[in-house]
N, C-alpha and C positions, 0 to 999 in steps of 0.2 A: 852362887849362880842366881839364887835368888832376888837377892840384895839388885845383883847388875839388870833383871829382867824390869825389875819395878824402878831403875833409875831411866831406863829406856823407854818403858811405858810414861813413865811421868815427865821425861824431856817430851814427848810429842802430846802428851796432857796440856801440856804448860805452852808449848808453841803451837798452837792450833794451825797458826796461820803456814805454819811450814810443812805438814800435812796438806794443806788446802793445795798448796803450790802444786808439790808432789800430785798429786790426785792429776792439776789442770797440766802442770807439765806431761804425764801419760796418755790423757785423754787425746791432746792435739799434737804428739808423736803419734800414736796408733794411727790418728785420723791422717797424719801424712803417710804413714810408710803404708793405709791401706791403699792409698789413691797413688803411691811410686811406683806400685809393681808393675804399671804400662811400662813407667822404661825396661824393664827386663825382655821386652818381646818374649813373652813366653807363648804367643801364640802362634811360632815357631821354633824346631831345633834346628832350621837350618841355617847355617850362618851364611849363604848367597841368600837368603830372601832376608835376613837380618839386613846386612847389609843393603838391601835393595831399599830398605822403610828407612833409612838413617843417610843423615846427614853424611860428608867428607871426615868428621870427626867420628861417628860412632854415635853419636846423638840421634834419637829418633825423630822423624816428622812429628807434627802435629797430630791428632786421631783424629778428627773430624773437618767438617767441609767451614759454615761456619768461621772459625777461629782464622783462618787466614784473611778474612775482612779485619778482622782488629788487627792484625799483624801488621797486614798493609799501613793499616790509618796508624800504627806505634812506628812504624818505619817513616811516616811521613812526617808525623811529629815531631821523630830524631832532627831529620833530614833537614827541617825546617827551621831547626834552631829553634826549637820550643815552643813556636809562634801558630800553629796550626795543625792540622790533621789530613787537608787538603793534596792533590796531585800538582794543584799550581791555585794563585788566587784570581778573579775575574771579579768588574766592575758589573755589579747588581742595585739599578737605583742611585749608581752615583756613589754606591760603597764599594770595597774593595774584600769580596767576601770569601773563603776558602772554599776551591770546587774541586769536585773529583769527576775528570773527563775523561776515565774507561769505564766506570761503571754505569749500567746502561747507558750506552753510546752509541750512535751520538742519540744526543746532545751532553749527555752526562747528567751531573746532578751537583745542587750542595751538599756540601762534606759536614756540615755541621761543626760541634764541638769536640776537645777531646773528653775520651770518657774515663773512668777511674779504673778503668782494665788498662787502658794504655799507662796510665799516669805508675801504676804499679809495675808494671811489666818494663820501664824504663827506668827504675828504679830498681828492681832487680837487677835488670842487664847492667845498670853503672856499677852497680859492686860486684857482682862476679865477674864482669869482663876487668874491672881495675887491677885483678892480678891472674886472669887468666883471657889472652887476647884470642882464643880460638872461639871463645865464647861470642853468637851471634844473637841477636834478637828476639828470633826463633827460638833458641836453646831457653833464653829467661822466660819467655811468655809460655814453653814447655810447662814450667815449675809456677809459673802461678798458681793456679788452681789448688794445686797442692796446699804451699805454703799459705796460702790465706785460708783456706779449711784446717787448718792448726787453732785459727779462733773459735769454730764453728760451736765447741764443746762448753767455750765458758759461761755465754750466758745461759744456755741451758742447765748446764750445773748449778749455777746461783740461782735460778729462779726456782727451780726445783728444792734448792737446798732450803729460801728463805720458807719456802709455802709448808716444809714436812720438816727442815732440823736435820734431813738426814743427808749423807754423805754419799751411803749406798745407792741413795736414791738417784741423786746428781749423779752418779758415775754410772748406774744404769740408763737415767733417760741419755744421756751425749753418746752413750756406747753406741745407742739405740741409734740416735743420728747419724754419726757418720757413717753409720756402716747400713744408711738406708738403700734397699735396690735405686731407689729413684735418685739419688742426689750422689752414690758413687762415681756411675760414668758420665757423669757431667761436670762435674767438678774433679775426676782422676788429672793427672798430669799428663798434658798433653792436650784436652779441651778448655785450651786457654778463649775461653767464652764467658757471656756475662751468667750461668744461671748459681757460678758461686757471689756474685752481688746483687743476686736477686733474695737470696734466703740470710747472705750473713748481716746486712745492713738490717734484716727487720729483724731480724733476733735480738741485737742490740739495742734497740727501739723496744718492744717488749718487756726486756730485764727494764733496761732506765725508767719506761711507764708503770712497771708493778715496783721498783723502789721509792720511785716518787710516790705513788699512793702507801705504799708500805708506810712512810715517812709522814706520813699525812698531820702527824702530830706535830712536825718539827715544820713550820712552812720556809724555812733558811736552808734546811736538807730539800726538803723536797722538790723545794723552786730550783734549783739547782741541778737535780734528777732531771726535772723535767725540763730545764733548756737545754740540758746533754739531749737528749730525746727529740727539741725541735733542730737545732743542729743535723743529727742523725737524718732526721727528716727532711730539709734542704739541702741534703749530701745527695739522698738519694735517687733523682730526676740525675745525677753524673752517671748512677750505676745502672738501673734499668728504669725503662720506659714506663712500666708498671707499677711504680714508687705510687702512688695512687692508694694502692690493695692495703697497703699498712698506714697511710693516712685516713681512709677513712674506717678501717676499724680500729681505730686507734680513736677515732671523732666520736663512733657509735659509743663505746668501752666510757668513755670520759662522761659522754654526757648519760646514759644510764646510771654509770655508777652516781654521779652527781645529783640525779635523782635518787637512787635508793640512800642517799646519804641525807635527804631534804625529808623524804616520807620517813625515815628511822629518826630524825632529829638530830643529828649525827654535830657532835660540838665541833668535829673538823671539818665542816658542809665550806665555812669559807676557804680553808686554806686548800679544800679539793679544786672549789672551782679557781679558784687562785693559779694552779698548780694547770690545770685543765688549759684554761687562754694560755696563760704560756707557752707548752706545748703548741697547740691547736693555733693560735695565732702567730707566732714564733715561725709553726714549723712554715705554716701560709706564707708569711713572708718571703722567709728564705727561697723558696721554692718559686714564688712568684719574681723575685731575682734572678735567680737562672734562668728559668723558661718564661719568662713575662707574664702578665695577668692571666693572660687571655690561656696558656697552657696551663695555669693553675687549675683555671676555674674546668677546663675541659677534663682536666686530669682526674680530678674528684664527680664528675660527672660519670667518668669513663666508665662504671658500673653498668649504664644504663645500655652504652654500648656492647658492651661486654657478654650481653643476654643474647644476643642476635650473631655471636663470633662467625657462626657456621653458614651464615645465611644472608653475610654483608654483601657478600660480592656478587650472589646469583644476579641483581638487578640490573646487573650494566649490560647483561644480554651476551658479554665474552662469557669463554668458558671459565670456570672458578677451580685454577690450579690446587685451593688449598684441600680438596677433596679426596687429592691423590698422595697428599703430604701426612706422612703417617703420624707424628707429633702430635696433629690435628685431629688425629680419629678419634672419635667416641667409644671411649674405654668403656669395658664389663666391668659388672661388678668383682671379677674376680680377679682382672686387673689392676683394679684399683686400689685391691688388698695387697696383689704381690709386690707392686711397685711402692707402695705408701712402706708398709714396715715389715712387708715377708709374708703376715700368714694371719688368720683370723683370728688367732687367737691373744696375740698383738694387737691387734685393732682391739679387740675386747676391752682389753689389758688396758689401751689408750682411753676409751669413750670411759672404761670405769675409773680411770683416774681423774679425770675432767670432772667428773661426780662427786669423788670423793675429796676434790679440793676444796670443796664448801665446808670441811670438817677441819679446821687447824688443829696440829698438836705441838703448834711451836712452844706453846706454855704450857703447866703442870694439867691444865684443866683443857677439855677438849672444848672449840669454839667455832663459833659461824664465822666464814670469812667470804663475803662473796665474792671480792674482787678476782682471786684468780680463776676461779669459776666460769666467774661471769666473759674475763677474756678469752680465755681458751675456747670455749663455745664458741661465741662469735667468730671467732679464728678458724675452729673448726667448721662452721658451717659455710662460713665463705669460700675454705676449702674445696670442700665435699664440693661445691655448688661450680668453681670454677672445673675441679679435677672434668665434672661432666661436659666441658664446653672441648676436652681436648686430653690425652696423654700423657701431653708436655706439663701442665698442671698439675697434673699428683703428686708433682714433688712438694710442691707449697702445704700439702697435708702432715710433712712429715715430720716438722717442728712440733707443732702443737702436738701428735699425736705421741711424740718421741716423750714430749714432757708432761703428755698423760701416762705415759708409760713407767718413765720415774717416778711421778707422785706416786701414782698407784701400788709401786716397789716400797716407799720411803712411807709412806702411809700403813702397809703389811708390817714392814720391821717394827714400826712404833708399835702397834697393835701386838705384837708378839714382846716387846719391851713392858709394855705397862700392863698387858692382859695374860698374862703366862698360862695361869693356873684355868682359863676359861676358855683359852684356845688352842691351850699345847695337843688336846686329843684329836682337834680338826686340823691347823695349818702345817703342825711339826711333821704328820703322815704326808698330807697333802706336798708340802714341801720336797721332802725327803724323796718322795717316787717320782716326781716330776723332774727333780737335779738329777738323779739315776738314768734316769730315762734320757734327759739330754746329755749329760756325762758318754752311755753307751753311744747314743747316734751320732754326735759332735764330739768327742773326747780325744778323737785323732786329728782331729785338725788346732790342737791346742797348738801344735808347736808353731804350726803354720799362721795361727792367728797374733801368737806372740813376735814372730817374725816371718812378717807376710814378706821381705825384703830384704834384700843388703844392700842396696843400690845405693843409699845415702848413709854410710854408718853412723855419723854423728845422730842421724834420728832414731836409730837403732840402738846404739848405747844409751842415748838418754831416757827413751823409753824402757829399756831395764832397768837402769839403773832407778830408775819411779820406781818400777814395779817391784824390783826386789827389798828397796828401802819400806815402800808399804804393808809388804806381805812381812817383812821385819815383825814394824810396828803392829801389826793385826795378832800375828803369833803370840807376842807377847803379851800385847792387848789381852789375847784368852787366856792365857797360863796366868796372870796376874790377878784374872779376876772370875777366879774359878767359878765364882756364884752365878755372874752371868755369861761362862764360855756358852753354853748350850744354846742360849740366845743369838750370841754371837757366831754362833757357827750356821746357826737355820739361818741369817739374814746375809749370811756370806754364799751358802747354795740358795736361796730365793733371788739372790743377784747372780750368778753361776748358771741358774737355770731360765732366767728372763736373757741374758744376752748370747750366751753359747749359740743360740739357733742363727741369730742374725751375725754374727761375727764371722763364724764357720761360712756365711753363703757368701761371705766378701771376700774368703780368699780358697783359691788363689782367684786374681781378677788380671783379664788381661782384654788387651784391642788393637785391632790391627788398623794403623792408618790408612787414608787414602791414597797418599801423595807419595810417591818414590822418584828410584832416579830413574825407572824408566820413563815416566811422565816428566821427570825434569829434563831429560835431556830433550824430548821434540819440541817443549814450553820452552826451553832455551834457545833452540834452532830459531823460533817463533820471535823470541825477543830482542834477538842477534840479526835474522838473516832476513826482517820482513820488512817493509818502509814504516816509519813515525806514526801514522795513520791507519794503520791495518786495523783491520777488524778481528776478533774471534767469536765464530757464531758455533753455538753447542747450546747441549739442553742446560737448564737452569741449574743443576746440583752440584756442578762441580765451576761454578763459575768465578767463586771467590778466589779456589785455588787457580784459574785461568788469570786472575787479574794480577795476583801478587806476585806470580811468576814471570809473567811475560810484560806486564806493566805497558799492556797494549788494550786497547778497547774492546770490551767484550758484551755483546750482546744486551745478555740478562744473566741475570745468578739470585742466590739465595737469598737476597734484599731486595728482586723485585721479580719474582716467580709470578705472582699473580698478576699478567700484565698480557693484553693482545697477542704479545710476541710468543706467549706458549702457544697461542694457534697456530701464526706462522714460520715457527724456527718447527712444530712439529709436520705444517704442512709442507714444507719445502725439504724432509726427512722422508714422509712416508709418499710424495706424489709419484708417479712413474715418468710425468713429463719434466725432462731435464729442463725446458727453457721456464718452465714455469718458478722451479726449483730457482734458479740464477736470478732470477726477476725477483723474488723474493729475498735474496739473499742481497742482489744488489740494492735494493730500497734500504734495507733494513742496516746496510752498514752504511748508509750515505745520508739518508734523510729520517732514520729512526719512524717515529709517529705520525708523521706527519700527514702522510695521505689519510689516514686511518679518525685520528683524533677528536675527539670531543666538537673543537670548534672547525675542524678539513668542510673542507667545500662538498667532498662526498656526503658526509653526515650533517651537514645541513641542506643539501638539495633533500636525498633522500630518509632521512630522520629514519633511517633502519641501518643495524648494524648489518643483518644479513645482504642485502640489497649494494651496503658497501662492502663486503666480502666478495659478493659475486660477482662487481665490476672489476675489480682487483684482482680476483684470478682470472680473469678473460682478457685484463689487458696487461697483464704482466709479459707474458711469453712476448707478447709482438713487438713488432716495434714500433719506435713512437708515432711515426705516422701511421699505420694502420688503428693503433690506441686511439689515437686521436678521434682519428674516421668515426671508430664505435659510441666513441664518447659524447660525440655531435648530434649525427644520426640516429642512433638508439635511445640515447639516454637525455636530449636536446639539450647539453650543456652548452654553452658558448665558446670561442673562440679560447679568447680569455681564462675563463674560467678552466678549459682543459690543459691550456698549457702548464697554468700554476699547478693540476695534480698530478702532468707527466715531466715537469720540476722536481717530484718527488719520486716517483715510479719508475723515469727514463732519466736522471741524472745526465748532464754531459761532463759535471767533475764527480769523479767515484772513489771514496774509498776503498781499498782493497781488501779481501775477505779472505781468511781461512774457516776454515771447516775442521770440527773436531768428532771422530768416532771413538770410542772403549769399547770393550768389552762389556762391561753392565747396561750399555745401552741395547745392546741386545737383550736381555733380561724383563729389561721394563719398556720394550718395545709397547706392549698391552696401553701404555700411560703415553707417553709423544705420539702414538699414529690414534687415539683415539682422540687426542686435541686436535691434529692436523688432520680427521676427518670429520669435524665437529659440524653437527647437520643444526643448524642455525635456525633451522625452523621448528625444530621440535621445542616444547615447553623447557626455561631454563632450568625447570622443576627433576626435571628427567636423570631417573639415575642414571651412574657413569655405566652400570651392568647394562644396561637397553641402550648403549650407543654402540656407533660403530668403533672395532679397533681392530688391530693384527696383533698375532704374537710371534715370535718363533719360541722353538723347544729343539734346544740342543740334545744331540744324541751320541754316542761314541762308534766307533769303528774298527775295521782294520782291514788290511787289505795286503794282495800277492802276488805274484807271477806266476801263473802255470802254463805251461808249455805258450810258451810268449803271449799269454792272454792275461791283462790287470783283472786280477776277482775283487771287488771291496762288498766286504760283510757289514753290512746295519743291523741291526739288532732294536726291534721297532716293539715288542711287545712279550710278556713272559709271563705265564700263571702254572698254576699247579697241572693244568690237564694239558698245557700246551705250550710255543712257541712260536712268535713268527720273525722270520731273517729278512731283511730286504738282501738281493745280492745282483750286483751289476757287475756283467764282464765288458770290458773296453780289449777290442784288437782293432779291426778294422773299420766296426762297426758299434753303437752302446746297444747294449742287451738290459734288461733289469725284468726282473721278477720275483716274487714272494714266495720262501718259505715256510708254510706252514709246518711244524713239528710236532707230533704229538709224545705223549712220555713214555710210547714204545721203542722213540727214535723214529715210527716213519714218515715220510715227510711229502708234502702236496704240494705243485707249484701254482701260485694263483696269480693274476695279473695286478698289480698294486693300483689303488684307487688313487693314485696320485696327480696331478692335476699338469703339473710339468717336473720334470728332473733338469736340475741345473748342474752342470759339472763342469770344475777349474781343475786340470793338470797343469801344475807348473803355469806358464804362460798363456794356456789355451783355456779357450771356456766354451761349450756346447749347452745348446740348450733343445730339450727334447719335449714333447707333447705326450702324455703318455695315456691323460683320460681326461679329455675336454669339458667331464661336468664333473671332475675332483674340486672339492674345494680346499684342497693345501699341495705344497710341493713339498719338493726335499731338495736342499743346498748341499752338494758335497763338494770337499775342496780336497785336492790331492796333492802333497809333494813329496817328492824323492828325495830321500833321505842318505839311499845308496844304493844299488842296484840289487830289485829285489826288496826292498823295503821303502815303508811310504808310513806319513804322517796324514791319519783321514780326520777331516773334521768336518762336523755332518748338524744339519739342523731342517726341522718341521717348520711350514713357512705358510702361514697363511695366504690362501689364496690374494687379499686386497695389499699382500706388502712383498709378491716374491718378484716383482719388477719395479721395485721403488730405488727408489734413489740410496735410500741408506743399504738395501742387501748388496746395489750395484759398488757401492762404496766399500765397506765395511770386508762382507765377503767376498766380493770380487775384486776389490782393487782399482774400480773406476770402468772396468768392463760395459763398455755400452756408451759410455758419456763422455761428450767431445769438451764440455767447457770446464768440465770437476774434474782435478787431477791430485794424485797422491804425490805429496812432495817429503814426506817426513816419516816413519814409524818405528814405533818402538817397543819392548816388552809392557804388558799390564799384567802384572802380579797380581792386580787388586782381585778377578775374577776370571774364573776358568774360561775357555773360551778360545778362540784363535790366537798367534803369536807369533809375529807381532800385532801387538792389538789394540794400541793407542797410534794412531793414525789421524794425521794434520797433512788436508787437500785446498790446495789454493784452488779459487773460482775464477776464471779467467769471463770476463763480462763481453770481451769483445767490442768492437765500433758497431757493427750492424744494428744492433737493436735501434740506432739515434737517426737512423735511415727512416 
């Protein structure tokens, strides 16, 4: 038994390299089967709502808003014959350039290039779909994210492994990464988005740059390291727009270190800088290839932009959507810990290994080394600095902090290797109650962490099959070499106790998408039953998925939120006058920007935005001749001059418009009615808390028949000494009054402070007055169910939104309004609320207004 242990130990002695595999093969199986357990919907057991989030196959949507914009542009790709990205091409200058004419429409926009999410995700889909044809586009851009977070682990393994020698270490810090809060659900399967080629291209860039200097003695290796690196670099403007953030610290790293290499005397000062222009110049090029000079030179600049993120848009005098876009919020400090690596003591664990990489023990003798020092730092602090401009940023911390987290693992074991006798009394205790400690609070979720999934078995055998070949080799490893099992076992719980905690919080992991088949089916009505031309006007969040489905022109969406149109897609939401509303809605699907714009006749008479917001609402309702009247009269524009702005305003060719409500827009009601009451005159400075807005706040119910009279109960308030019911009887006449209860049971009837009661039975809707100086209502909608039973769905309504356009929509069904009409509805699963609850109302524009 002997003999066979030490033949075992010494085949993985003698093949290191088949170790290393084994090691990178586990690491990026874990990393996919953490990010597959979306497809499982475990964030359901019910299999109608399963069904509801997935595809005809069983396939689930996508999980975010986002990713159906690259879908789009991968479909178009396809479609194109590999030639573009575009919806069709148009003559710009006399070229022939790829445009995309739904998204903000009109007029649309250029489509650009394809990017390296599409060029993958089409490459996916050609091999899976080549032997299985149910396989759709969708399905492969599903699995991106995943499968290219399989590389996530390697260069982090090597860079870690070259700086400390150790193995533990590399498999601690990549454990640490993929299973970061911040970079799991963005890269899980299913957010086929760019933020997994926003972290894996500079990881790879990083390794190449600390090998090249690694090499720095060999300048034939190293030059070679480093035009992998600029390569890497002119790859990266395909993958995100940010490519920038790792060229220039990648500029700063080069050229310091090439001075500490001139003040040290340093014999390989040439073949650094040698190694440096390559890189650095190399990567210039390439990059100025793709995006031309002029996006070069902006891109490395972008820094400077970059300090102001939060503060770009206040000046244009519009409202600045991106305030309301939580991505963007200005993270706590305690934030920034959960989302970077879990917990403080991680962070610790990070910043002290960035320290301690100034110490090498790759040789028998311990040595200065500053290079990786020196980058991580800079990496870090650019970090940190970005994390504070936004949310969405924290993730870029979790590299660097991931591979101070290994060094600092891999730097302990050596320290425990070479200094036995000087530290067993502090780290082997220290060690030992730490692994215990997480052993007890994480030790049930091993199993879960070792199979967070079965969805993909192949990555599921493979990753055992690593792990139990290693735990093989480790076994033996100790029994073989009895002198240093004790060693070897503290450096197997200091690695057992550094990842257990973050491992455990990634599974299980699940998320429910946006997009179903209730929403597909009215998006299909939409792109079936509507003319070539249609519009779709809705708020900006769900508008990617608007465009991929219905492949009809949609407003705005999450590529151009920050735009006029969230004042007027929210003013023509929260107004009360219907013609206003339509006046809006017709501008905005016929002539887009154009009254409004930059260089419009409005904004240069009056060089105020407000001043052109105000003529715009006064002459929207009317029609064009009384427009006109105002325009002359009041405002002494000319003939001329007025026609060309009720060319835009009073269209006589119209595209046609639908109108989209959910559920969730009731929710964030607070955010579309405070754009669409945005008082223009106050300082752009003004926080969003000091503007006006509405909300509503849903309530539940229920409701009865007694002796032929409807009772419905609300239930409006509840503390420990008391109760209060709302309760309305409908016979002949509505009754409502308030219940107060106290916790004897007895009970006081009080007049409710409500400002009007709105109420839908079935087809009918009543509206009552109940306290002329209430400042909220109550919405209740009622339908029979059976006789004797009723479905009540009830909501708290601000006073400036309970006669707007969207309650009259949304809760009532078009109740009040002669030219918005409901044409389509359907279930939204996505959010509680009324049901059916995705509702698509055509806008009927009429001739009159051209009167």
């Amino acid at each position: 038994m002997g003999e066979l242990l030490n033949k075992v130990s010494d085949f993985f002695r003698k093949n290191e390299k088949i170790k290393i595999i084994l090691i990178i093969l586990f690491i990026g199986m874990m990393s996919f089967q953490i990010r597959a357990q979306t497809a499982d919907m475990a964030f359901t057991d019910n299999s109608y709502l399963q069904e509801m989030f997935s595809d005809e196959n069983g396939r689930m949507y996508l999980t975010a808003l986002d990713p159906y914009y690259y879908l789009r542009m991968t479909e178009n790709y396809v479609n194109s014959g590999y030639s573009n990205v575009g919806e069709t091409t148009v003559e710009i200058d006399g070229e022939n350039v790829p445009y995309d004419t739904i998204q903000y429409a009109p007029p649309g926009r250029e489509a650009g290039s394809v990017s390296a999410l599409s060029i993958v995700t089409v490459l996916v889909y050609s091999i899976w779909n080549s032997f299985d044809s149910t396989v759709t586009i969708l399905n492969a851009a599903f699995w991106v994210p995943a499968i290219m977070s399989t590389l996530l682990g390697i260069p982090v393994f090597f860079i870690i492994r070259r700086n400390t020698s150790s193995n533990i270490g590399g498999l601690v810090g990549s454990l640490i990464l993929i299973s970061s809060p911040s970079l799991i659900y963005k890269t899980s399967a299913g957010f086929a988005d760019t933020p997994i080629f926003e972290i894996l291209p500079l990881l790879f860039i990083v390794w190449m740059i600390m090998e090249a200097i690694h090499a720095q003695d060999n300048a034939k290796k190293s030059g070679i390291f480093g035009g992998i690196a600029a390569i890497l670099i002119g790859l990266y403007p395909m993958m995100w727009s940010g490519w920038w953030y790792a060229f220039d610290i990648t500029a700063g790293f080069l050229v310091l270190y090439s001075i500490y290499e001139y003040i040290t005397k340093s014999k390989n000062l040439k073949n650094v800088i040698k190694t440096s222009l390559i890189t650095l110049f190399g990567g210039a090029v390439l990059v100025s290839i793709s995006t031309g000079l002029s996006g070069f030179i902006s891109g490395i600049l972008s820094p400077v932009g970059f300090t102001v993120i939060n503060e770009a848009t206040r000046i244009t005098g519009w409202p600045n959507v991106y305030t309301t876009v939580s991505e963007l919020a200005i993270p706590t400090m305690d934030e920034i810990i959960e989302n970077s690596v879990g917990s403080i003591w991680l962070l610790i664990a990070g910043i002290s290994g960035i320290l301690l990489s100034f110490v090498s023990f790759r040789h028998e003798k311990r040595e200065i080394d500053i290079k990786y020092a020196l980058y991580l730092t800079l990496w870090l602090i650019a970090t940190v600095y970005a994390a504070t401009k936004g949310i969405r940023f924290v993730a870029l911390m979790a590299p660097a902090l991931a591979i101070g987290i290994g060094i600092f693992t891999g730097q302990i074991e050596n320290i425990i290797k070479r200094y036995e006798k000087k530290v067993e009394y502090i780290l082997y205790p220290v060690i030992g109650i730490l692994s215990l400690i997480s052993l007890y609070k994480y030790g049930g979720e091993i199993l879960n962490i070792l199979i967070p999934t079965t969805y993909v078995p192949i990555a599921l055998y493979l990753s055992v099959i690593a792990l139990i070949c290693l735990a093989v080799y480790k076994i033996v490893d100790i029994i073989s070499e009895k002198g240093n099992a004790v060693k070897k076992c503290f450096g197997i719980l200091l690695a057992v106790m550094m990842v257990l905690p973050s491992m455990a919080a990634a599974v299980p992991f699940y998320t429910a998408p946006t997009m179903n088949d209730g929403w597909m089916n009215s998006l299909n009505w939409i792109k079936t039953e509507t003319p070539e031309n249609s519009v779709v006007t809705c708020w900006w969040d769900n508008g990617h998925i608007y465009t991929w489905a219905t492949r009809k022109m949609v407003t705005f969406d999450g590529g151009s939120q920050n735009t006029p149109r969230a004042y007027w897609v929210g003013r023509a939401f929260s107004t009360s006058d219907e013609d206003l509303s339509v006046g809006i809605l017709r501008m905005l699907a016929t002539s887009g920007d154009n009254a409004y714009s930059d260089d419009s006749i409005l904004i240069e008479k009056t060089e105020s935005i407000k001043e052109t917001v105000d003529i715009l609402n006064k002459i929207l309702p009317l029609t064009r001749t009384e427009a006109k009247t105002i325009l002359v009269n009041e405002y002494g524009l000319t003939d001329a001059e007025s026609e060309e702005i009720l060319d835009s305003t009073h269209p006589e060719d119209t595209n046609p418009d639908y109108l989209i409500t959910y559920n969730r827009m009731t929710s964030i009601a607070s955010v579309w009615s405070m754009f669409g009451n945005w008082n223009f005159s106050l300082p752009a400075s003004t926080e969003n808390s000091d503007r006006e807005m509405g909300y509503y706040q849903q309530l539940s119910g229920s409701a009865q028949e007694i002796n032929g009279t409807t009772v419905i109960y609300i239930p409006l308030q509840s503390t420990d000494t008391y109760s209060i019911v709302n309760i309305i009887e409908i016979d002949s006449e509505i009754r409502m009054a308030n219940a107060v209860i106290d916790s004897d049971g007895q009970a006081e009837m009080q007049t409710p402070n409500f400002h009007k009661l709105i109420l839908k039975i079935d087809e009918n809707v009543y509206e009552e007055e109940i306290n002329a100086n209430g400042d909220y209502s109550e919405i209740i909608r009622l339908e029979k169910l059976s006789d004797g039973t009723y479905q009540v769905y009830a909501w708290i309504s601000s006073k400036n939104l309970e006669n707007s356009v969207y309650t009259k929509l949304h809760f009532l069904d078009g109740y009040g309004l002669e030219k918005i009409s409901l044409e389509k509805e359907s279930v939204d699963p996505t959010s509680s609320g009324l049901q059916p609850g995705f509702k698509v109302y055509s806008v009927n524009y009429g001739t009159g207004y051209l009167n």
